[in-house]
C-alpha positions as a printed Julia matrix, in Angstrom:
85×3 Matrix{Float64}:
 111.88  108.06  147.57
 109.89  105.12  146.91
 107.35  103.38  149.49
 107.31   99.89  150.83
 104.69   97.61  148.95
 101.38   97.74  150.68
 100.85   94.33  152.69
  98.43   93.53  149.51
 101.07   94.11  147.41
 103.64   91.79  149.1
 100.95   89.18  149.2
 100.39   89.18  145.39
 104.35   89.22  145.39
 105.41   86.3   147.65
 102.78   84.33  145.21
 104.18   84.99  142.19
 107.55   84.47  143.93
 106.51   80.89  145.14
 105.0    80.29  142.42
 107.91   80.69  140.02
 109.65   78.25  142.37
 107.63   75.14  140.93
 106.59   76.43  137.41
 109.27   78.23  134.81
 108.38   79.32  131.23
 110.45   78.36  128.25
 111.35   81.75  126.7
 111.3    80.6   122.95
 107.44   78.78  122.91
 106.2    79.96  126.12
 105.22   76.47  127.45
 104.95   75.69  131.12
 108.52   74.12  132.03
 109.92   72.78  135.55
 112.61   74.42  137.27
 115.45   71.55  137.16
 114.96   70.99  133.34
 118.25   71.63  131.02
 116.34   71.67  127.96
 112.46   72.49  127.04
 110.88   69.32  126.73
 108.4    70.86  124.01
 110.27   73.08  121.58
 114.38   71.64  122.88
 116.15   75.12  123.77
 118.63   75.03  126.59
 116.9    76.33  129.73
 120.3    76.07  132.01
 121.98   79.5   132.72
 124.35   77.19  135.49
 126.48   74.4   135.02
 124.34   71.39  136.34
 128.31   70.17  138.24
 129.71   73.5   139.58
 127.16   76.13  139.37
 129.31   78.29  137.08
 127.63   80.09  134.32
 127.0    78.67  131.0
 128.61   79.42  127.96
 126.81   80.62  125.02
 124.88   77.71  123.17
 127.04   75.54  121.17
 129.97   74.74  123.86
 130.68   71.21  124.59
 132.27   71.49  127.94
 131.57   74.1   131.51
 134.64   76.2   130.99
 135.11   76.03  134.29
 135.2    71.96  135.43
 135.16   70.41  132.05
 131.66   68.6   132.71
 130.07   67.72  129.07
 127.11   70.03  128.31
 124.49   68.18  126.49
 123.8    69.6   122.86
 121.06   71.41  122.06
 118.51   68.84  119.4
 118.86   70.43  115.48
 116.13   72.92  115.25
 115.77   73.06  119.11
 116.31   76.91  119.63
 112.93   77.43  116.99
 109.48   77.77  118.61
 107.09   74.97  117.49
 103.31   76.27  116.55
């Protein structure tokens, strides 16, 4: 049986919680990125996992349209998906 984090513990875990609230990371160049962004402003990969219009999950990269209330899902700049160095 596992314990209950030690108040330290939840400290240090609220923070990074919080903190992750008002700073993301783009997965492909690891640049600081806000949390309402669609795309990485630095290296263009799509940062939504939601449909901006109904909350509905995103089809894989490439669609045109949310499957699920036809809203137009902005494309993804040539070369976008490719970390810069």
């Amino acid at each position: 049986m596992t314990q209950p984090p030690r108040r330290e513990e939840r400290q240090i875990i609220d923070f990074v919680e919080s903190f992750h609230a008002f700073i993301r990371e783009c997965e492909a160049c690891q640049k600081e990125t806000a949390p309402h962004w669609q795309f990485c402003a630095h290296c263009g990969s799509r940062l939504a996992t939601e449909c901006p219009s109904c909350g509905s999950p995103l089809p894989p990269a490439g669609a045109h349209y949310c499957p699920h209330c036809g809203v137009a899902i902005p494309e993804e700049p040539p070369g976008g998906h490719q970390p810069q160095t």
